[in-house]
N, C-alpha and C positions, 0 to 999 in steps of 0.2 A: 490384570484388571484394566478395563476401556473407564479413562476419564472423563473422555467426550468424544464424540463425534461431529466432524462436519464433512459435510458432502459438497464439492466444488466442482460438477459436471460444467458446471455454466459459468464465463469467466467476461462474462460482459457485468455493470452494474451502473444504474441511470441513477444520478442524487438527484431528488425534488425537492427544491426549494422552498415553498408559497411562502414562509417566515424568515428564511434567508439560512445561513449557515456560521457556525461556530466551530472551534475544535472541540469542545466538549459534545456538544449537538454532532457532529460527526463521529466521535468514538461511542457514543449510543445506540445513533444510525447498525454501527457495525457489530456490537454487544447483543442487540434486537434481534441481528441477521443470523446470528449463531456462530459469532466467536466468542469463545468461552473465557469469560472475567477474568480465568487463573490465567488466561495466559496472556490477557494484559497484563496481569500481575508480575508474571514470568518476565516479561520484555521491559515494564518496571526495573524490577530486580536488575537484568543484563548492564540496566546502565552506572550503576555501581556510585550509586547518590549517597549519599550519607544516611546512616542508619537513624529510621524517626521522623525523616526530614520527607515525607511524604506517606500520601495512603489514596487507594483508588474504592473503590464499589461502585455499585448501580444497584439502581431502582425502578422497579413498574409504577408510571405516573399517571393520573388522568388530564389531559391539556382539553379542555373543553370537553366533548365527547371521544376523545379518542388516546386508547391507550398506548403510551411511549417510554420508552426505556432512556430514563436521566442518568448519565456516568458523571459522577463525583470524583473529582481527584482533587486531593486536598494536600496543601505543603504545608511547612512551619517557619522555610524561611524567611529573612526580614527582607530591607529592602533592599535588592541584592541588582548592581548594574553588571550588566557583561557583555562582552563585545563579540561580535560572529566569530574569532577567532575562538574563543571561552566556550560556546556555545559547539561550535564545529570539534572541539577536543571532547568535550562528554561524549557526545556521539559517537566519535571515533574510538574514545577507551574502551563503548559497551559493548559484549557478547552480542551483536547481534549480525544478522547477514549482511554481505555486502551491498546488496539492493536496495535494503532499509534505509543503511547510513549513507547512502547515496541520494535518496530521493527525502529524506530527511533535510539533508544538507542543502539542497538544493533548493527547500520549501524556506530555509532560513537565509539561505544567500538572496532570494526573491525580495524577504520582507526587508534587510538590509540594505538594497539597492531602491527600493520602493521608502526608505525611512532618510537615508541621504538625500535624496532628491529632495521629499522633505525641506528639511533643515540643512540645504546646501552644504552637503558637507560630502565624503566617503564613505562607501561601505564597511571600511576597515577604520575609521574613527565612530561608528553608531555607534553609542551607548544602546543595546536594547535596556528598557523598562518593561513595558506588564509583558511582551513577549518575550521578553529573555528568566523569567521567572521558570521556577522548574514546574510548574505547573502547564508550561507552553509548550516547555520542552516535552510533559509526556503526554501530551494533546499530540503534538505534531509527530512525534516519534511511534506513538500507539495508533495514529492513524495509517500511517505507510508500512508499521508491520502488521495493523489488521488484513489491508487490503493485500497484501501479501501473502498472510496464512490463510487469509480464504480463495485463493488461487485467481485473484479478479485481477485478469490482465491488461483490461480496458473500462478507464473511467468515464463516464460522459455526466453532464450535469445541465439543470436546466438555465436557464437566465436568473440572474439573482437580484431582489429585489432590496432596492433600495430607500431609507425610509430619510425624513429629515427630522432636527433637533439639534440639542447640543450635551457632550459627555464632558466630564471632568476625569484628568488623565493628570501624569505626572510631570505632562509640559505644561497645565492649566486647563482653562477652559477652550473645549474645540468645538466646531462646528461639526455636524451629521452629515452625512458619511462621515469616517474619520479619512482625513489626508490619506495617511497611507495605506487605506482599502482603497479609496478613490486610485491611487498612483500604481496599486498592484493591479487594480482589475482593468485600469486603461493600456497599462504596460503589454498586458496580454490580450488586447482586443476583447475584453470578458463582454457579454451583450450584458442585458440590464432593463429590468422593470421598476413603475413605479411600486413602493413596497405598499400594503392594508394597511400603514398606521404610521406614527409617529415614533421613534426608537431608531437605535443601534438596533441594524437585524444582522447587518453582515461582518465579523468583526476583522482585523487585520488576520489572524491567526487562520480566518476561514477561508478569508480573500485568496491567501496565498497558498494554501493546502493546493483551492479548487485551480489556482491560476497555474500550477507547478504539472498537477495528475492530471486534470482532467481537460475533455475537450466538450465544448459547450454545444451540444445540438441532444436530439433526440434518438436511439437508434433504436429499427428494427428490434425483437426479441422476441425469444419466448421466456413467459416468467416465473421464475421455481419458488421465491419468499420476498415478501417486504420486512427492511429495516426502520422501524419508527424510532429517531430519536429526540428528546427532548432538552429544549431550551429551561432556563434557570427561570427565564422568567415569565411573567404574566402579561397576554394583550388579548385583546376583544376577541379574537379569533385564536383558532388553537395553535402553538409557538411549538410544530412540529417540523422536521425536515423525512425522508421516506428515502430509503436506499431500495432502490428495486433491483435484484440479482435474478440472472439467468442467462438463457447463451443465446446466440446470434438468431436472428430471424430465421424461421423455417429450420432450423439444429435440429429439432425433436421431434420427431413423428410418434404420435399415439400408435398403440395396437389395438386397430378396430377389425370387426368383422364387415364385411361388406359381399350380400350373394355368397354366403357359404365359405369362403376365404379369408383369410387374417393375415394381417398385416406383419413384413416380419419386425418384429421389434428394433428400436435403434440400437447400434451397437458404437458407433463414436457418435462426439459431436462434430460435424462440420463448418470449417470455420473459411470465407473468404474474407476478400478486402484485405489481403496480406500482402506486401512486399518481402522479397530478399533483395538487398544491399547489398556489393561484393564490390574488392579492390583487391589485387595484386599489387603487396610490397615487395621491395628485393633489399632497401635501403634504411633501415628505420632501426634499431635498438631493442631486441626482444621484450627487453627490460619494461618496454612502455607499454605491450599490449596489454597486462593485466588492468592499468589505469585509465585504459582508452575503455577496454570491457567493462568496467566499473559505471564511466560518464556514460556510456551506451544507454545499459540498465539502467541508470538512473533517468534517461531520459524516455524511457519507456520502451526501449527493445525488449521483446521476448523473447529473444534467444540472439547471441553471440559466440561465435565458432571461429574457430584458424585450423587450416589446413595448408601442409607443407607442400611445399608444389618446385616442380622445376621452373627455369624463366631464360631468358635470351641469354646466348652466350654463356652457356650451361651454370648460369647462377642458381644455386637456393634461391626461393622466396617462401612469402606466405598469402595465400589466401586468407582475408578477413572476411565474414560473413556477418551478416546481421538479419533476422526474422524481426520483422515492423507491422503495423497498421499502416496502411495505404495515405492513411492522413497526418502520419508521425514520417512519410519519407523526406520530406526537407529539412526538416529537423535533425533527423539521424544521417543524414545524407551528408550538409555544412557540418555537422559532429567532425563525425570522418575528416573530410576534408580539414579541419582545422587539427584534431588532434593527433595526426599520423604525417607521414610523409606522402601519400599517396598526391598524383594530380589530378586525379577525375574516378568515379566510382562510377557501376551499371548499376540497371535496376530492373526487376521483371517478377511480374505479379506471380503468387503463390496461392496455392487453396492446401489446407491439412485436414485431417481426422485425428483426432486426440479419444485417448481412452474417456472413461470416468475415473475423478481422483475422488477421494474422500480421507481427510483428515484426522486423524484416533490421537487420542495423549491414552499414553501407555503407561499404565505404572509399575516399574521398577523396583527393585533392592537400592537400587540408584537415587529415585527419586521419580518422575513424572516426566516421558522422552515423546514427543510431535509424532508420527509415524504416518507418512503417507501412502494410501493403500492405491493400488491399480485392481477398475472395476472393469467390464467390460460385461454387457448386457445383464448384470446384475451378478456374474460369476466375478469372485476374487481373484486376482489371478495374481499378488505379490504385494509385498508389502518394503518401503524402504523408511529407514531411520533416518528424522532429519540432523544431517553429520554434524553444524555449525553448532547443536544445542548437545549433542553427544560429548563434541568436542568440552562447551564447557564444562557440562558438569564430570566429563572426567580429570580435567583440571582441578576440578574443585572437591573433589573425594581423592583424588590422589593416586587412579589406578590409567590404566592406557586407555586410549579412545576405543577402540579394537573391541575391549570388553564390555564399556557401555554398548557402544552398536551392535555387540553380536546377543547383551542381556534385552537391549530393545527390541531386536529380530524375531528373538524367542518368545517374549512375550507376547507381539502380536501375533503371532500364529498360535499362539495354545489361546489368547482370547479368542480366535476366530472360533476354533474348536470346540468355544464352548466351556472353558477351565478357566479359571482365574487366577496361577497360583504364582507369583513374581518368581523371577526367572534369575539365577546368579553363573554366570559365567566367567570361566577361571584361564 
């Protein structure tokens, strides 16, 4: 049985601001776009919170004329202080990829560095307050494995607008913007408008999502769905933000007729503005590539490879490779360079064709397993289990990974087929 479907041919996505941005207003944005509740719920669950002590849903809301999807994540803890270190252990306990807890991690090491500066102090003395609440936690965590399972490799966002006043917070009363939205969004050069009104539009938790993932301009696209999500609260104008998904400029060619001829249909998407990244190690500790590939991906590479290679004076080495946007190479480039041994890395532009992927939750004897299918002009042509979530849940029934992924396997091919009938493999 197909849970749900999403289709992720397109892996560009533009956030619109006009009312500014939130983590709740962001996890709606992406619930609107078609990733499916259950598996926020899923990626909830992974982080292994105490039972009771939270609940998520959504809602279709009307914000003036226009209808937008409110995500509710509701806790019951009290007032609970916790320090990045506190905050960096959830993450790391939960079932979830390493990409996640990576670009998770990184959105909370922002807003700790952005809160010390603050109140002069260190990252590693912050008290977080409302964003160390598990309610921030599954804001920020539900946002980096939304954009995740809907396959968006590249985030861009528009300028965010900023409104004045004053909020009442658990340091007292602050001044509009809050300090550390102001400190996160200047840390990253964020640009910035004046906001339509009076209010908190941008809150810290939004500040630092957008200052971690995204990069702030316009791009190029063609566009396959809008995400509307909605803010909690009420202003004169409608308190939406708009997640626009689809893939690079010129990706998609229609099939038209044109003088008797048709057009042939697109069979990949094409993507430029790609770099590869590459270093020749000879000297470094195997031990550390997996941790360098970690910061990579967190720092937005879409792909990370080592290949074993000969080197001077007939040493082993390794090739590091790294797949980037053309506007993420200084950034993964100084990576490199700081986390590895290497003394200088090359660089030289890439263009790829990617299939179409599309997304299925499959259900199980197991339970409900991600399954990402390979399309290619609308023909299927495979299907693979996603292994991180196989892994858990057969941790969690008690049988070998082997079995959940080959009972996922079968499922989606007898869904494909047409049957629906859960699949047990022995």
């Amino acid at each position: 049985m197909i849970l749900s479907v999403e289709k992720t041919s397109g892996t560009l996505a533009y956030l619109d601001t006009p009312s500014g941005i939130s983590g709740d207003i962001f996890l709606g944005c992406l619930l609107d776009a078609g990733w499916p509740l259950e598996r926020l719920y899923s990626v909830v669950e992974a982080l292994h919170l105490p039972a009771g002590s939270w609940r998520v849903d959504s809602q279709p809301v009307m914000k003036g004329p226009l209808r937008a999807t409110l995500a509710a994540v509701e806790v019951t803890e009290g007032d609970v202080h916790r320090h990045l270190s506190d905050v960096t252990a959830i993450i790391r306990a939960g079932d979830l990829p390493s990409a996640v807890q990576e670009r998770a991690i990184a959105v909370f090491t922002r807003l700790a560095e952005a809160e010390a500066r603050v109140h002069n102090t260190t990252p590693e003395a912050i008290h977080f307050h409302e964003v160390g609440a598990l309610d921030a936690i599954v804001d920020i965590v539900g946002v980096c494995a939304g954009l995740h399972e809907l396959g968006i490799e590249r985030l861009y966002a528009s300028p965010l607008p900023l409104g004045h006043g004053w909020a009442q917070t658990m340091h007292g009363r602050i001044p509009l913007p809050a300090p550390a939205t102001l400190e996160l969004l200047a840390a990253a050069g964020v640009p910035t408008v004046p906001a339509p009104g009076p209010g908190e539009l941008v809150t810290p938790t939004g500040a630092a999502l957008l200052a971690e993932l995204a990069d702030f301009s316009q791009p190029r696209m063609t566009l396959q769905r809008i995400g509307y999500g909605a803010g909690r609260k009420d202003f004169a104008w409608p308190n939406v933000a708009r997640l626009w998904v689809g893939e690079a400029g010129g990706a998609r060619r229609s099939a038209k007729k044109h003088e008797g001829h048709e057009e042939h249909p697109r069979e990949s998407a094409f993507h430029s503005g790609l770099v590869v990244i590459e270093t020749n190690i000879d000297d470094m500790n195997p031990e550390l590539y997996e941790p360098v590939r970690e910061r990579l991906f967190g720092a937005g590479a879409l792909d990370v490879w080592t290949t074993a290679i000969g080197m001077k004076k007939g040493r082993p080495g390794t090739l590091l490779s790294v797949l980037g946007a053309a506007e993420k190479e200084e950034e993964l480039a100084v990576l490199i360079l700081r986390e590895t041994t290497t003394l200088g890395v090359r660089v030289y532009p890439v263009t790829r064709h990617i299939a179409e992927r599309e997304f299925q939750t499959i259900e199980t004897v197991y339970g409900p397993v991600p399954v990402k299918v390979k399309l290619l002009d609308g023909e299927r042509l495979g299907a693979k289990p996603e292994f991180d979530e196989c892994k858990r849940i057969a941790e969690a029934k008690g049988v070998p990974v082997r079995v959940v992924y080959e009972a996922a396997l079968a499922a989606a091919q007898t869904a494909s087929s047409g049957e629906r009938t859960p699949v047990e493999i022995h």
